[in-house]
C-alpha positions in Angstrom: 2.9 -105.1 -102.2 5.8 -103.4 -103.8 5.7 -103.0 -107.7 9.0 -102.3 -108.8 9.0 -101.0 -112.1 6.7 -98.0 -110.7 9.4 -97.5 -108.4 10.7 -93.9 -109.2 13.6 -94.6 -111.7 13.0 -98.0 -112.6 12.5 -97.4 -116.4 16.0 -95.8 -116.3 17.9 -98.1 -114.2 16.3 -100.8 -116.6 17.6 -98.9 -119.6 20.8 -97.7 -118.2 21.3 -101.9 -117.2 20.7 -102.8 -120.3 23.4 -101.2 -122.0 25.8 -102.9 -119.2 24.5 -105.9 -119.7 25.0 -105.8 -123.7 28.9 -104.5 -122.7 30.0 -105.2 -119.5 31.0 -108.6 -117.9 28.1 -110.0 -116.6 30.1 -109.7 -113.3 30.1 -105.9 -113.4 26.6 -105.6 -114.9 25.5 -108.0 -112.0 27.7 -106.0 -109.9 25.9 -102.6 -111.3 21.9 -103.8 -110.3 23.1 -105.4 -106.8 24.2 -102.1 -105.5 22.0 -99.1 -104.4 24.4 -96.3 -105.4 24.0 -97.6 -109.0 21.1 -99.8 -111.0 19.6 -101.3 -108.2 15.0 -101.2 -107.9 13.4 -101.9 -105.1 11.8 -105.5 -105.4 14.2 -106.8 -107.3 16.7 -109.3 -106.5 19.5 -111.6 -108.1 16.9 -114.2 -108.9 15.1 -111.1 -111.3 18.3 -109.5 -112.5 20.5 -112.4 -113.2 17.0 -113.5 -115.6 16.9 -109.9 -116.6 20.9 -109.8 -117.7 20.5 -113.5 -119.6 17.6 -112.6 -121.5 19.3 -109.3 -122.3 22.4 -110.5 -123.3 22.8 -113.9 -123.7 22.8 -113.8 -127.3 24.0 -110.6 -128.4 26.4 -111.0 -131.2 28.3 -108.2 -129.7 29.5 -109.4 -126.8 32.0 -111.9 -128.3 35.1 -111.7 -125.9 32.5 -111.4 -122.7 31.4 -114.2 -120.5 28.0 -115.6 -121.1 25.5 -114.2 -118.4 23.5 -117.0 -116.5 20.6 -117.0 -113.9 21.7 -117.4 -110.3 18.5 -117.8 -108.7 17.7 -119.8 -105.4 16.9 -123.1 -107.3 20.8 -122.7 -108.5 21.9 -122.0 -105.3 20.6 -125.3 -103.6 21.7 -127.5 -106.5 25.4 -126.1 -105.9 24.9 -126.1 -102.1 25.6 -123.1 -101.6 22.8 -122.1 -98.7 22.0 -117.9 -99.1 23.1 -115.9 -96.4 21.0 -113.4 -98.3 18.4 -112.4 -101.0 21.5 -109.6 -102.4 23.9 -112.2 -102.6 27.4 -110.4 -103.3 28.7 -109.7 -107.4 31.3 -112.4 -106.1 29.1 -115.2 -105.7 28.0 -115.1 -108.8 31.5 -114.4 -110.6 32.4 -117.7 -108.7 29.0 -119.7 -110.1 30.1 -118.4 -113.5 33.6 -119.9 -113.2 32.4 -123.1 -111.5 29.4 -122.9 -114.8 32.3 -122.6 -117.1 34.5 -125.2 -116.0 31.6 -127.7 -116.1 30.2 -126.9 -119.5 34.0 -127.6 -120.7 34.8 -130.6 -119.1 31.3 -132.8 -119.5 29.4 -130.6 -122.7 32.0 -128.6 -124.4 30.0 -128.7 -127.7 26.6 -127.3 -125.5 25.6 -123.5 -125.3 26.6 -122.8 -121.5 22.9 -122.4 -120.6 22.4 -126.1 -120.4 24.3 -126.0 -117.6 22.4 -123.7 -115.6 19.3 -125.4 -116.9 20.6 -128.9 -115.1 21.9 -127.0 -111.9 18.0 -125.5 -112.0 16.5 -128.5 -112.0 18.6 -130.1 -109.6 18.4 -127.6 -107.4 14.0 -128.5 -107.5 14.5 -131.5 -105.3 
């Protein structure tokens, strides 16, 4: 079993994503740890990363201007029906799941933090 963060350059690629995800588009940060010529660690996929960008960046007062990151993980996946062709799904699947996350908070919850949309696309995406 693989152990990612003893991967050799994990603790950088974590640091060096964390300052993306504070002030990049999640798009580009998501973009950044998806590809191996940049932040990308063995064992981790978009399912990690995407929870890894959120919980980095979610609320950081800083970002105003920036999209909210989200979580894209498999559970997400189903509940949009989108089947995975693959566990690196591309940086424009999930630019498209942020629009389409976007579009739904403002139409039926535009007073709701955008997270509660993911969170009802997660547990949808259980059954």
């Amino acid at each position: 079993m693989t152990k990612p963060l003893h991967e050799e350059g994990a603790l950088d690629a974590l640091q060096r994503s964390l300052h993306k995800a504070r002030t990049l588009d999640p798009v580009k940060a998501y973009h950044h740890l998806n590809s191996p010529s940049e932040d990308r660690i063995k064992g981790f996929g978009p399912a990690f990363f995407t929870k890894w960008l959120y919980f980095a960046a979610y609320d950081d007062p800083n970002r105003e201007g920036l999209r909210a990151p989200l979580i894209f993980d498999d559970r997400v996946s189903n509940a949009l029906g989108w089947a995975s062709t693959t566990n690196r799904r591309p940086f424009t699947a999930y630019a498209r799941y942020l629009d389409v996350a976007a579009e739904v908070n403002a139409r039926w919850c535009p007073t709701s933090p955008r997270h509660v949309v993911e969170y009802a696309l997660f547990k949808l995406g259980a059954n």
